[in-house]
C-alpha positions as CSV (number, residue, x, y, z in Angstrom):
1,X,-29.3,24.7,162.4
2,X,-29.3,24.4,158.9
3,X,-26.1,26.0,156.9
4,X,-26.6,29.4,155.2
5,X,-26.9,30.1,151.6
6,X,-26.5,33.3,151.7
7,X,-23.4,34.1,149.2
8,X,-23.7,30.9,147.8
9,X,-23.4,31.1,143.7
10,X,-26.4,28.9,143.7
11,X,-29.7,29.0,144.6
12,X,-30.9,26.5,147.5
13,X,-32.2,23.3,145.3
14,X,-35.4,21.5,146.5
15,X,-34.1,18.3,145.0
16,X,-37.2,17.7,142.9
17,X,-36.6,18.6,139.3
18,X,-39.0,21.4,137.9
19,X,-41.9,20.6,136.3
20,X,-40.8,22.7,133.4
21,X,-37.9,20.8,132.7
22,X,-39.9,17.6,132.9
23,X,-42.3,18.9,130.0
24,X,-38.9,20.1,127.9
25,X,-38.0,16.6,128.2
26,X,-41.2,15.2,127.1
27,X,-41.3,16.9,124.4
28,X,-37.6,16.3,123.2
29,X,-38.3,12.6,123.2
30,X,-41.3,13.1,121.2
31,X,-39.6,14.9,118.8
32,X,-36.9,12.5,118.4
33,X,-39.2,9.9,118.5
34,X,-41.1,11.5,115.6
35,X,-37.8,11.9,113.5
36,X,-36.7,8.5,114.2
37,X,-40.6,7.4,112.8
38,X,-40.1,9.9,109.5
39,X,-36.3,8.4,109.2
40,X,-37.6,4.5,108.9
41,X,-40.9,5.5,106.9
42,X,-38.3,7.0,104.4
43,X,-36.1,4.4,104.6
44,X,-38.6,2.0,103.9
45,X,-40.3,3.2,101.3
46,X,-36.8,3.8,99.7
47,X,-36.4,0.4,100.0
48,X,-39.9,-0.4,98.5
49,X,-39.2,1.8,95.4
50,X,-36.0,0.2,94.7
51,X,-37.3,-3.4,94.7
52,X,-40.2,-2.6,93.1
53,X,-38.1,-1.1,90.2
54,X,-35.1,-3.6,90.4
55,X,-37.8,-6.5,89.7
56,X,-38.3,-6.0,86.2
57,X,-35.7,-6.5,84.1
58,X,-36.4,-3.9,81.3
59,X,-35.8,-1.4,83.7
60,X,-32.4,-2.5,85.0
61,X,-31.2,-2.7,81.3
62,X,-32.3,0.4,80.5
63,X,-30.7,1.8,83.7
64,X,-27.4,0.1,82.7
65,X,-27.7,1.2,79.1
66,X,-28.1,5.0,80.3
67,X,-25.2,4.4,82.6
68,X,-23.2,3.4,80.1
69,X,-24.3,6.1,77.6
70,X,-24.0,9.0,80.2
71,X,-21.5,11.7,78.8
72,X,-19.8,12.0,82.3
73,X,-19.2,8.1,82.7
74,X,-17.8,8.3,78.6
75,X,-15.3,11.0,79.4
76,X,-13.5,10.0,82.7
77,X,-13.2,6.1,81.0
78,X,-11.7,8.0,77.6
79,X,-9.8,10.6,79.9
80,X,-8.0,7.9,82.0
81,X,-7.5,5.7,79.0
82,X,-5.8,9.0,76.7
83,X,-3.6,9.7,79.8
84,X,-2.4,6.6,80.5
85,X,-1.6,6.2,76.8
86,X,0.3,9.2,76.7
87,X,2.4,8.4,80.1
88,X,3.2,4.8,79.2
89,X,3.5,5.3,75.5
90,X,6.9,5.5,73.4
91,X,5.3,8.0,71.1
92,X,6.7,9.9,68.3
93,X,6.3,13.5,68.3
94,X,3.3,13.0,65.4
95,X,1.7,10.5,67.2
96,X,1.9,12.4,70.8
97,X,0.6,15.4,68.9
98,X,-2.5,13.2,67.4
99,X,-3.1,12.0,70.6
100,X,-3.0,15.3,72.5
101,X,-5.5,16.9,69.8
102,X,-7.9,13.5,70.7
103,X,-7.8,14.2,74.1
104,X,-8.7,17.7,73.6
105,X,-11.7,17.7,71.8
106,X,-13.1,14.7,74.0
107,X,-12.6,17.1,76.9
108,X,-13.8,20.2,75.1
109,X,-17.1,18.0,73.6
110,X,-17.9,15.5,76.4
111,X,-17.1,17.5,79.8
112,X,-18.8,20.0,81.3
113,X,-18.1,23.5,81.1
């Protein structure tokens, strides 16, 4: 005779998985499998884009150029270059005070509020 399940926390199991959970499944690892598709299409066309640009050489140029003219590039090269100046300098008090006043206005004109 078979054991009892009565007062058992679970219910007796068939040992066949439901056909519910076999759909949920399914239709996680289509899911995923659609992300993973939309993740590589982006990846390659972000690939694409960047080659396609990258080839000409006008356009790298002008990249760099804008680079190097971008206001928040400027100020952290003339911020680090001001404070290491004033830390490792032998200034006198004129000088310091010239150099503190630079520094100043380069953060009050070039950084953003």
């Amino acid at each position: 005779m078979p054991p009892s399940t009565a007062g058992s926390e679970f219910p007796p199991s068939s040992g066949l998985p439901s056909r519910a959970s076999e759909a949920d499944v399914t239709e996680e690892l289509n899911m995923e499998s659609d992300m993973a598709q939309e993740n590589a299409d982006r990846a390659l066309k972000s690939v694409a884009d960047k080659l396609d640009k990258s080839l000409s050489v006008e356009y790298t140029v002008n990249r760099l150029i804008n680079e190097a003219r971008d206001t928040w590039n400027l100020s952290q090269i003339y911020s680090g270059v001001f404070s290491s100046f004033l830390r490792n300098a032998d200034l006198t008090r004129h000088s310091y005070r010239m150099a503190s006043m630079v520094l100043a206005h380069i953060h009050t004109s070039i950084l953003p509020a």
